[in-house]
PDB file as gemmi writes it, atoms N, CA and C in Angstrom:
CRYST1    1.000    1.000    1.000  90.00  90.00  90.00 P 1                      
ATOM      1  N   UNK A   1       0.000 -14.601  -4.118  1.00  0.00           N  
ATOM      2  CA  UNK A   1       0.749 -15.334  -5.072  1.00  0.00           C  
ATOM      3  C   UNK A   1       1.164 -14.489  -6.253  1.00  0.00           C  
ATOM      4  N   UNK A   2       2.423 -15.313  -7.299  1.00  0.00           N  
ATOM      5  CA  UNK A   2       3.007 -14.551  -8.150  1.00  0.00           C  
ATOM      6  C   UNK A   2       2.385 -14.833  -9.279  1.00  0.00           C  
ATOM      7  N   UNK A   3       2.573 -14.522 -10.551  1.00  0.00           N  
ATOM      8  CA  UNK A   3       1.875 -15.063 -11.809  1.00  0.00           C  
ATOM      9  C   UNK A   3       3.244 -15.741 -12.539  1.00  0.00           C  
ATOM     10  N   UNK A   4       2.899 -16.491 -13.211  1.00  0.00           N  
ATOM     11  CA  UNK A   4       3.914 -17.462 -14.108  1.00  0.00           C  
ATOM     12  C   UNK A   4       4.315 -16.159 -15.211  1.00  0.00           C  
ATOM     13  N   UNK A   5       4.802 -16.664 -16.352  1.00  0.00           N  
ATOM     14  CA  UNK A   5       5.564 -16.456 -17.579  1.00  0.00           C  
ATOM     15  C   UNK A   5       4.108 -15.650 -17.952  1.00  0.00           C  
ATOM     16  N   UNK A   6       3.469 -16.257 -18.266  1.00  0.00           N  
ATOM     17  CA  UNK A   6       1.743 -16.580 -19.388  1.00  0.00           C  
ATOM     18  C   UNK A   6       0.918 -15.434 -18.329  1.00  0.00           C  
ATOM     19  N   UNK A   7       0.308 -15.735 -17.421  1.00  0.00           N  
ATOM     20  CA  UNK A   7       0.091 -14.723 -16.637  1.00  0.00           C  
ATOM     21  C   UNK A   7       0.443 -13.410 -16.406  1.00  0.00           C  
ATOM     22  N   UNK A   8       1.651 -13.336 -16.557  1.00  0.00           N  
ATOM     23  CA  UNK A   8       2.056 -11.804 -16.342  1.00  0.00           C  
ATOM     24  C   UNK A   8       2.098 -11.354 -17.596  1.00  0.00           C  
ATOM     25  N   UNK A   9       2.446 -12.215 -19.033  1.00  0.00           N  
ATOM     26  CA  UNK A   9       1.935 -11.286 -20.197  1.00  0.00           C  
ATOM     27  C   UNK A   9       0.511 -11.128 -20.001  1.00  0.00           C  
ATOM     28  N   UNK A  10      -0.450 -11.958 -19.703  1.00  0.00           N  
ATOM     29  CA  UNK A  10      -1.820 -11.386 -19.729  1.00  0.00           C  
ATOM     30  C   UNK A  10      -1.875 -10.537 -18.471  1.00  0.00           C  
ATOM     31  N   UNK A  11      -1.717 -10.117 -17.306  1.00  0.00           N  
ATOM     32  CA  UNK A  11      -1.704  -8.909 -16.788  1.00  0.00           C  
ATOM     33  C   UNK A  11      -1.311  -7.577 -17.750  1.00  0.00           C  
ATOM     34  N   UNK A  12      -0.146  -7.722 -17.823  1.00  0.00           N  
ATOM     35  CA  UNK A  12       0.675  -6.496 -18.621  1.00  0.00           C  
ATOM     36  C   UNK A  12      -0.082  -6.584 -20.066  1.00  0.00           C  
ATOM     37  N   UNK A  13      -1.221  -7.347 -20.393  1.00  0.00           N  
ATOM     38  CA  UNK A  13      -1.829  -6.714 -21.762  1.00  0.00           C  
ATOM     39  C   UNK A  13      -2.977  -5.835 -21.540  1.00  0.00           C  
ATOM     40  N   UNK A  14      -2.837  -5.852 -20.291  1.00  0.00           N  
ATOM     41  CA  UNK A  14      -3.997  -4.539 -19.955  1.00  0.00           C  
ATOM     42  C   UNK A  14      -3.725  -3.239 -19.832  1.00  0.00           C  
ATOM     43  N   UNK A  15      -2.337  -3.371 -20.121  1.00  0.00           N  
ATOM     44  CA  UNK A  15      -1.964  -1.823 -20.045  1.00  0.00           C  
ATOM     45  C   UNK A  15      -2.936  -1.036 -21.890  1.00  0.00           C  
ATOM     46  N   UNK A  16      -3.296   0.222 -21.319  1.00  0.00           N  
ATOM     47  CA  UNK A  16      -3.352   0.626 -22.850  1.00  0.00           C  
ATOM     48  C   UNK A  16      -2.723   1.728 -23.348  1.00  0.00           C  
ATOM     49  N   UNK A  17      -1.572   1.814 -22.699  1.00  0.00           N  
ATOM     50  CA  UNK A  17      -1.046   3.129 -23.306  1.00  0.00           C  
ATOM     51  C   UNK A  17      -1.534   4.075 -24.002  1.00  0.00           C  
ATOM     52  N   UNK A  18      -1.693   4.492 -22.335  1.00  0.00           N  
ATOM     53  CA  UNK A  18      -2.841   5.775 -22.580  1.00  0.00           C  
ATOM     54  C   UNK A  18      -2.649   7.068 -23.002  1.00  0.00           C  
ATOM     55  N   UNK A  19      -1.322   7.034 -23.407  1.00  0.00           N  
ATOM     56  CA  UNK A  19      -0.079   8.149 -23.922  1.00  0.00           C  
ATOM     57  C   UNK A  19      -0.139   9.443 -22.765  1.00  0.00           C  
ATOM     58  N   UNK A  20      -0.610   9.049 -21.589  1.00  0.00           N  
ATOM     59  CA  UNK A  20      -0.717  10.076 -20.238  1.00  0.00           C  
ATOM     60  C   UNK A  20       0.003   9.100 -19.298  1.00  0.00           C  
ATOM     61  N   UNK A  21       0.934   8.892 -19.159  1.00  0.00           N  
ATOM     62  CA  UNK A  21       1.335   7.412 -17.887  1.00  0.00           C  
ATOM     63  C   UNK A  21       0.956   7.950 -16.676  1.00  0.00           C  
ATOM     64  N   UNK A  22      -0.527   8.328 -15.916  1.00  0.00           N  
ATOM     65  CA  UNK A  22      -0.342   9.058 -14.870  1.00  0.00           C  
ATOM     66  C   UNK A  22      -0.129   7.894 -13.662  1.00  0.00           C  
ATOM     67  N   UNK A  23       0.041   6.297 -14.020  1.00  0.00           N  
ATOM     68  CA  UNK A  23       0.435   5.312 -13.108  1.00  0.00           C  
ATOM     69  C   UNK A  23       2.298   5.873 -12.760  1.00  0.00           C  
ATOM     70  N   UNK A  24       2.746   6.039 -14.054  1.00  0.00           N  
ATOM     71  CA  UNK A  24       4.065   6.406 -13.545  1.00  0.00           C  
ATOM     72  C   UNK A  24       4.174   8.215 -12.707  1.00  0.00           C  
ATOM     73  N   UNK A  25       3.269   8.615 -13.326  1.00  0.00           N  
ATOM     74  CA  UNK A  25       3.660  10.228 -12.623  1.00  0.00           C  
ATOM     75  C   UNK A  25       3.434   9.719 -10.844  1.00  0.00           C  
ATOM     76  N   UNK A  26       2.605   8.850 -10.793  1.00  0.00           N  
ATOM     77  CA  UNK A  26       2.072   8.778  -9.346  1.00  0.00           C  
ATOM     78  C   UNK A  26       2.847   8.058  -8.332  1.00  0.00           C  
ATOM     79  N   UNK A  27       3.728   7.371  -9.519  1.00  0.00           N  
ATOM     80  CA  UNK A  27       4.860   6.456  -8.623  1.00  0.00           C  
ATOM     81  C   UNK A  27       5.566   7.310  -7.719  1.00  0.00           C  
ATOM     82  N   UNK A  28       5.919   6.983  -6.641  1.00  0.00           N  
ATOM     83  CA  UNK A  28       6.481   7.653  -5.865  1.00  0.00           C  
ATOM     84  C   UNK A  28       8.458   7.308  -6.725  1.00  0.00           C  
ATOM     85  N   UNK A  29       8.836   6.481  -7.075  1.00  0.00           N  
ATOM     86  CA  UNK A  29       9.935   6.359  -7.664  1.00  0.00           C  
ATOM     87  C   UNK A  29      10.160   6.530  -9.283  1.00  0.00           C  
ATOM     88  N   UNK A  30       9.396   6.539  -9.808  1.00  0.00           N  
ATOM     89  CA  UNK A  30       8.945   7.031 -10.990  1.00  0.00           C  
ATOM     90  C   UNK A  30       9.240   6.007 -12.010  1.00  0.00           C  
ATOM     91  N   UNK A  31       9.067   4.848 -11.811  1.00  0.00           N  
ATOM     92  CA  UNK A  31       9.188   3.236 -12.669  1.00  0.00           C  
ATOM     93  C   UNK A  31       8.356   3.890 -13.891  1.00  0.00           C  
ATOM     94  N   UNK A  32       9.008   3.297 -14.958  1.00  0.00           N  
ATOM     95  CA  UNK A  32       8.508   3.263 -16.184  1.00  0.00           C  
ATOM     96  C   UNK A  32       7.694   2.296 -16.831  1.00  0.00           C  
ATOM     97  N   UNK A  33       6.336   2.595 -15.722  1.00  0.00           N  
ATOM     98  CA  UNK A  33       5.601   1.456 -15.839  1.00  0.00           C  
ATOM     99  C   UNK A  33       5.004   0.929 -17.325  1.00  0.00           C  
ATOM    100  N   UNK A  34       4.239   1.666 -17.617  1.00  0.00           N  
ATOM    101  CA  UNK A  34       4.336   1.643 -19.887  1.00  0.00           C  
ATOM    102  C   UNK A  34       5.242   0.657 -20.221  1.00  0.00           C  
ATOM    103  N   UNK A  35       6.638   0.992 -20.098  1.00  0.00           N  
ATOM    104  CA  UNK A  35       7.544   0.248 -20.937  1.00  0.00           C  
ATOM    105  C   UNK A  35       7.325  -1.339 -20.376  1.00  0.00           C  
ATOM    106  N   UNK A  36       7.816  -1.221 -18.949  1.00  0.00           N  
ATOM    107  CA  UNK A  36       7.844  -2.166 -18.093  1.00  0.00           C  
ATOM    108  C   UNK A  36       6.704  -3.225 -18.966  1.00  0.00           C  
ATOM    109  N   UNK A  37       5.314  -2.922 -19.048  1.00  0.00           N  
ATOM    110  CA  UNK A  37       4.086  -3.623 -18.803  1.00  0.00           C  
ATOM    111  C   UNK A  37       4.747  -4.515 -20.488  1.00  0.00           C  
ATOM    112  N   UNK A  38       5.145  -3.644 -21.049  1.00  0.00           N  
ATOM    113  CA  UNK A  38       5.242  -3.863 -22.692  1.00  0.00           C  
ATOM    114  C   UNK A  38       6.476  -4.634 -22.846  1.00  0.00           C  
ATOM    115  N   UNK A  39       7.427  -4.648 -22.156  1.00  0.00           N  
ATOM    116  CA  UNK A  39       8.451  -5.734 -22.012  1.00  0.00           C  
ATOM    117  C   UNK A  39       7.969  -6.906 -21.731  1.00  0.00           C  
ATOM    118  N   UNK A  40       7.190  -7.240 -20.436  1.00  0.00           N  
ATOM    119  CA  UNK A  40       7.141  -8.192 -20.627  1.00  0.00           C  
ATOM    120  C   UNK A  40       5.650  -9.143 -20.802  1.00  0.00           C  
ATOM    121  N   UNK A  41       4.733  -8.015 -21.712  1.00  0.00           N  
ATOM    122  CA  UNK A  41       4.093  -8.437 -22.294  1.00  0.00           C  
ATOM    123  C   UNK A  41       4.555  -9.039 -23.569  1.00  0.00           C  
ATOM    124  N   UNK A  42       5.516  -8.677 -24.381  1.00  0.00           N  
ATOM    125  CA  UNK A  42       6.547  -9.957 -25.182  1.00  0.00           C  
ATOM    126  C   UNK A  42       7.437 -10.747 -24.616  1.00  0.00           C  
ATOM    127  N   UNK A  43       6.807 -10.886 -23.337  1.00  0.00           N  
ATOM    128  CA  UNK A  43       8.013 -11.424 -23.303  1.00  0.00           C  
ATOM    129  C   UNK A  43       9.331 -11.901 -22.410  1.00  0.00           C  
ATOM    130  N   UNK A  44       9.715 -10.175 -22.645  1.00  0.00           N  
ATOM    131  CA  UNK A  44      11.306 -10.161 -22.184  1.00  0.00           C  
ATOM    132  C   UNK A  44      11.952  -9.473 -20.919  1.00  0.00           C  
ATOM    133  N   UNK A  45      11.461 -10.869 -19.876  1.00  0.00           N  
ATOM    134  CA  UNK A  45      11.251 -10.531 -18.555  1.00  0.00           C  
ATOM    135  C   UNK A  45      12.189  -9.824 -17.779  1.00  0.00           C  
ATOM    136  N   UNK A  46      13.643 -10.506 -18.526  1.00  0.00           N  
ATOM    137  CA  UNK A  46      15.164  -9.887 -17.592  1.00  0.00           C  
ATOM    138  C   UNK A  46      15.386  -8.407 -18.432  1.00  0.00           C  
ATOM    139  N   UNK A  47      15.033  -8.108 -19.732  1.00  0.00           N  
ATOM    140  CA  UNK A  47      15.095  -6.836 -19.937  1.00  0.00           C  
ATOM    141  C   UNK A  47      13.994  -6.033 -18.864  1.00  0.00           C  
ATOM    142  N   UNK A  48      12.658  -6.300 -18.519  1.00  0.00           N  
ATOM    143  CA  UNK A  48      11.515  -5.728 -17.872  1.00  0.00           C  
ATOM    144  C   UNK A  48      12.324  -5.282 -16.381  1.00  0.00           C  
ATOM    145  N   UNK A  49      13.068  -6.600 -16.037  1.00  0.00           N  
ATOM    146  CA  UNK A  49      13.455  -6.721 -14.544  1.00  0.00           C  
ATOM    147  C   UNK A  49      14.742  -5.565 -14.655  1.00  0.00           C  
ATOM    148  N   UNK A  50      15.341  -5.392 -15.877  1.00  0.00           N  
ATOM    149  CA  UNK A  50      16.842  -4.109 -16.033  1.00  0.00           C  
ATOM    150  C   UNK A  50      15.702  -3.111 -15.650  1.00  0.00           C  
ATOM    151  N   UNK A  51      15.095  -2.559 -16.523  1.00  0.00           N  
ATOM    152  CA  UNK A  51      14.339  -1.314 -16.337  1.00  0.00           C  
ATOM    153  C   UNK A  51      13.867  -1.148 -14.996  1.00  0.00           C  
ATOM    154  N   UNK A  52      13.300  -2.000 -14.333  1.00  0.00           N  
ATOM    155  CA  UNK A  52      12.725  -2.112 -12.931  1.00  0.00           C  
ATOM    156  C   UNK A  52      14.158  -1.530 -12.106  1.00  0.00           C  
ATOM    157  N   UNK A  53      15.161  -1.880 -12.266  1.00  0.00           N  
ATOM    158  CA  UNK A  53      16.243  -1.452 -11.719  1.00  0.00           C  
ATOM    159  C   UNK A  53      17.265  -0.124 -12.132  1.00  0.00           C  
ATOM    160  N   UNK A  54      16.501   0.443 -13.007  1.00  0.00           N  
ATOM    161  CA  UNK A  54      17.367   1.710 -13.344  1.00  0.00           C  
ATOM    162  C   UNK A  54      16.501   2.321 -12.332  1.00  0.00           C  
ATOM    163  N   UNK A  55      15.154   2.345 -12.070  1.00  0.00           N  
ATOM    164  CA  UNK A  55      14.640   3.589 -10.616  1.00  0.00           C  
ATOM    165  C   UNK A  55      14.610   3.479  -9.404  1.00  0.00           C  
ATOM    166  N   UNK A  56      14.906   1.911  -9.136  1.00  0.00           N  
ATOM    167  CA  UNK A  56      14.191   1.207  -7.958  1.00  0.00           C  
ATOM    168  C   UNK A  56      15.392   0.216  -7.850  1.00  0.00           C  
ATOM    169  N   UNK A  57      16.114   0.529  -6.306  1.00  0.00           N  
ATOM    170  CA  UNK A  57      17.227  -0.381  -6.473  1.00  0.00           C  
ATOM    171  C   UNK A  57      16.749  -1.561  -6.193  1.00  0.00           C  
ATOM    172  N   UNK A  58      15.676  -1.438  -5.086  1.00  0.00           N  
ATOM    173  CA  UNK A  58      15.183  -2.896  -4.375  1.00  0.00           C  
ATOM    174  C   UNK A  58      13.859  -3.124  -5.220  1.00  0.00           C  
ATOM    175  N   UNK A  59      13.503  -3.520  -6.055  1.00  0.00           N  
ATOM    176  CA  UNK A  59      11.592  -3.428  -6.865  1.00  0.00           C  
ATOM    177  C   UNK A  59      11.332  -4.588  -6.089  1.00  0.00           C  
ATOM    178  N   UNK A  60      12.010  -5.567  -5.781  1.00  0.00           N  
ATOM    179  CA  UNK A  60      10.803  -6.849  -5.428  1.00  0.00           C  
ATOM    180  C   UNK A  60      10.532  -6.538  -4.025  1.00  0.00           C  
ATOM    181  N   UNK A  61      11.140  -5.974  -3.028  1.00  0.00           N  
ATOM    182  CA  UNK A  61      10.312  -5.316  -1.544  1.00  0.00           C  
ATOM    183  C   UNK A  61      10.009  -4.393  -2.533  1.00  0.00           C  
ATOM    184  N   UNK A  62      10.167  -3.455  -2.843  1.00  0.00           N  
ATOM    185  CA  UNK A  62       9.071  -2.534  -3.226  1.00  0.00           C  
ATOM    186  C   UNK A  62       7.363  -3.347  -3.802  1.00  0.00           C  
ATOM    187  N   UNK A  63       7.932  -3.964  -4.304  1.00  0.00           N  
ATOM    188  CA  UNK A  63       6.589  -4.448  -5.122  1.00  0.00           C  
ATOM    189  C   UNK A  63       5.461  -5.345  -3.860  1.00  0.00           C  
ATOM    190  N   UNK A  64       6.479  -5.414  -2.639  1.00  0.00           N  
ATOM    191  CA  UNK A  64       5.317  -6.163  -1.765  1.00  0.00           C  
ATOM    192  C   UNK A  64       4.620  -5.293  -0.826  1.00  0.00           C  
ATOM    193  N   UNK A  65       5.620  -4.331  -0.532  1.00  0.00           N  
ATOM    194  CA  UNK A  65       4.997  -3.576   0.451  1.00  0.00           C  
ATOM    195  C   UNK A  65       4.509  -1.553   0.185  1.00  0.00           C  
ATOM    196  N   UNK A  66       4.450  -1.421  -0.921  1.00  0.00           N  
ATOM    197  CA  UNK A  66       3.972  -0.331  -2.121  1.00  0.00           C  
ATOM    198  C   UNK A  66       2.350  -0.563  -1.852  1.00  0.00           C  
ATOM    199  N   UNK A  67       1.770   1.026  -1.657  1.00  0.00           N  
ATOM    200  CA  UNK A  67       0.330   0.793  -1.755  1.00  0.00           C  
ATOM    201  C   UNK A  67      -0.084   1.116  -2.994  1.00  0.00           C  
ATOM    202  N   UNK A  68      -0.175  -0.165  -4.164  1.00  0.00           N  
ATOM    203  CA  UNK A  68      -0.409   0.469  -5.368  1.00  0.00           C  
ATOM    204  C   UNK A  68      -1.598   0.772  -5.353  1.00  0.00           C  
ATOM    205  N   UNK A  69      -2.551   0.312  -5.058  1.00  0.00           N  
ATOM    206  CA  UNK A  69      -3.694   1.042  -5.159  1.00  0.00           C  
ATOM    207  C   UNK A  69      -4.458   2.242  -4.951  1.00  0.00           C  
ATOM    208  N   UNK A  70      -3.259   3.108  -4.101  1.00  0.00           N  
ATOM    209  CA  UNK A  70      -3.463   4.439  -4.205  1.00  0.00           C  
ATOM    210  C   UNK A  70      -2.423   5.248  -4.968  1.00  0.00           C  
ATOM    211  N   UNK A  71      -1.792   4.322  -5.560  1.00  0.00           N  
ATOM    212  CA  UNK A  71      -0.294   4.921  -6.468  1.00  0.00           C  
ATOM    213  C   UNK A  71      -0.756   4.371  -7.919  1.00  0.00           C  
ATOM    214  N   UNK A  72       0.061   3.734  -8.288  1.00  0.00           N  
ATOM    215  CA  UNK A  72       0.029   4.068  -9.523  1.00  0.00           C  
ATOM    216  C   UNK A  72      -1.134   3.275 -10.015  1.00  0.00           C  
ATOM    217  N   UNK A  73      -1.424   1.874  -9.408  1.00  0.00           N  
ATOM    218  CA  UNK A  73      -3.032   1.628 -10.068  1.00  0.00           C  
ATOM    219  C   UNK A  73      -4.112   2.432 -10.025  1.00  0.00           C  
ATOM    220  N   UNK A  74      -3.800   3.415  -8.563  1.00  0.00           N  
ATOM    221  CA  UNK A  74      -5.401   4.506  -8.792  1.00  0.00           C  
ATOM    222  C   UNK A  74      -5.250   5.111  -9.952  1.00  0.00           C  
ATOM    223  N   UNK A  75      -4.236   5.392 -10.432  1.00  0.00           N  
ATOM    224  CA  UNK A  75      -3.756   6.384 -11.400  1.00  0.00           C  
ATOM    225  C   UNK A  75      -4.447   6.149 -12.586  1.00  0.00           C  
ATOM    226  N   UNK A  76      -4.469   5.153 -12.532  1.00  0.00           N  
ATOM    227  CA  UNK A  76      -4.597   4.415 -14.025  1.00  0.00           C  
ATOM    228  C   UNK A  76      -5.773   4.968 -14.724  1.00  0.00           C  
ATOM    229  N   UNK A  77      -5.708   4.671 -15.809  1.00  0.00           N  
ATOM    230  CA  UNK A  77      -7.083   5.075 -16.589  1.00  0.00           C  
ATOM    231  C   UNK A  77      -7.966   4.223 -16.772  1.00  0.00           C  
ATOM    232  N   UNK A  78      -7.721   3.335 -16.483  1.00  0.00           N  
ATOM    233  CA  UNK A  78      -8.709   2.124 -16.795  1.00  0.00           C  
ATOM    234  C   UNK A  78      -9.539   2.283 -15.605  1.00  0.00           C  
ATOM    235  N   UNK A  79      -8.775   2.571 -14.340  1.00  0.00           N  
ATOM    236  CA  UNK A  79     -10.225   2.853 -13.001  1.00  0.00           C  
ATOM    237  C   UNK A  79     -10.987   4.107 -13.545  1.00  0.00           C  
TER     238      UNK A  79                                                      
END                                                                             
């Protein structure tokens, strides 16, 4: 399942901009995940969804079938 409005700002407030994005170095397309998380952690989902589309023509198949967990969530600093 997807997360609502409310949900996905509380996902995306876990980002901590870790001023190293090694979630984005690891992307295989190189999404600007940082910004991304921070868009629409205020918020501003159809700006979040532009950015998603300046790297990634297709993001929503990407986003289903992407092994993030060895991409850019392993990356992360929080693991």
């Amino acid at each position: 399942g997807g997360y609502d409005r409310h949900g996905a700002a509380d996902q995306s407030a876990r980002c901590i901009n870790c001023g190293n994005p090694y979630c984005e170095w690891q992307c295989p397309v190189h999404n600007y995940i940082p910004d991304w998380l921070r868009l629409v952690k205020q918020g501003r989902l159809f700006e979040a969804a532009e950015l998603c589309h300046q790297t990634n023509s297709l993001p929503e198949i990407c986003g289903r079938i992407c092994p993030q967990d060895r991409l850019c969530e392993g990356a992360c600093t929080l693991n």
